[in-house]
Structures are given as structure tokens and as C-alpha cells.
C-alpha positions, 0 to 999 in steps of 0.5 A: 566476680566476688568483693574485693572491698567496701570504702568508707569516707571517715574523719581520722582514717589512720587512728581508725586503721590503728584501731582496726588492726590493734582491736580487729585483726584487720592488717593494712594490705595497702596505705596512701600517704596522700591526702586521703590517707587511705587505708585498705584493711584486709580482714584474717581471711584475707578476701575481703576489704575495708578501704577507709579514707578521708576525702574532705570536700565531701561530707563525712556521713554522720555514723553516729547518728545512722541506725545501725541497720542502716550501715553496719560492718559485720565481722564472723566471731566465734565469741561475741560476747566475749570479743564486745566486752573487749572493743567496749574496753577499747573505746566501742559502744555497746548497741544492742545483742540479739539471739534469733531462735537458730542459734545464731548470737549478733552484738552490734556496737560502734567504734569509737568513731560512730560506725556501728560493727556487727559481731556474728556467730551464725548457726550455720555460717553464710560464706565458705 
């Protein structure tokens, strides 16, 4: 078996969806007009996915407050220094950055709607 997505409940998935798209290169794989509004946003890879929707009787979490090592999105990044200063241009919230001893270079921040994201460039990547 191998992942096909995680969901998220989130506040405003469209604006979110949009952002994604614009600022990560995620592309919508499949929409719900609904009123989830649901989103399955397809990384460039293609083989994983981020379903995010709004289901209001239940209570949005609360992201911004969340350590980030809590929750976290993490995206493989060739340049996350570069890509950061980028998604703080585009409404992101820089965290924090951490270059362990392997070479590897993570840049957490969050969007603009709370949700902390991981910028990876590990030394030795993890998936094929």
C-alpha cells in the first residue's frame, strides 16, 4: 500500500488551494463545489496529495497556535532558502531554519493561514 493523501479541515480552502497551486506547484487533481469545497491538490510528483476542505460543524484546529513539530507539511526543495524568501513574499511566516551536521538545509514556516510547511533538502533523500 503507499499514501494517497492527507486531509486537512481548514477556514478558507479555495483561497488556500489558489495559494498552493500559484506558490507551491501543487495542481488540483480533483474540486468539490460542495460545501466542503474540497480540494485534492496533487504535488509535482504527481504521488501524493493534500485533500483540503472545510467541514464546519467541526472545529477548524487552530495551526497557528500548533508547534510546528506538531503538524507540518513538508515539501522536497532543492533551494529552501531561496524558495522561503519567496512564500514570505507571498504571505508566509518565516520559523525557523536548521542545517543538521548531514548536509541536509529545512526552512519551516507557515502559510498564510497558520499551517507550518517544511522546505526540505535532505543529504540523502528519503523517498525514490
Amino acid at each position: 500500500m503507499k499514501l494517497e493523501h492527507v486531509a486537512l479541515n481548514v477556514a478558507d480552502p479555495v483561497a488556500m488551494a489558489a495559494w498552493y497551486q500559484q506558490h507551491l506547484g501543487m495542481e488540483v487533481a480533483m474540486r468539490s463545489d460542495g460545501p466542503a469545497r474540497a480540494h485534492f491538490l496533487r504535488d509535482s510528483s504527481g504521488s501524493m496529495m493534500l485533500e483540503i476542505y472545510t467541514n464546519p460543524p467541526d472545529e477548524v484546529p487552530a495551526y497557528a497556535t500548533m508547534n510546528p513539530l506538531v503538524l507540518h507539511v513538508a515539501f522536497d526543495c532543492e533551494n529552501p532558502e531561496e524558495k522561503s524568501k519567496q512564500l514570505v513574499a507571498a504571505g508566509a511566516v518565516f520559523v525557523n531554519e536548521v542545517r543538521p551536521a548531514d548536509g541536509s538545509h529545512m526552512v519551516m514556516l507557515r502559510d498564510p493561514w497558520g499551517l507550518a510547511i517544511q522546505l526540505c533538502r535532505r543529504a540523502t533523500r528519503l523517498l525514490k
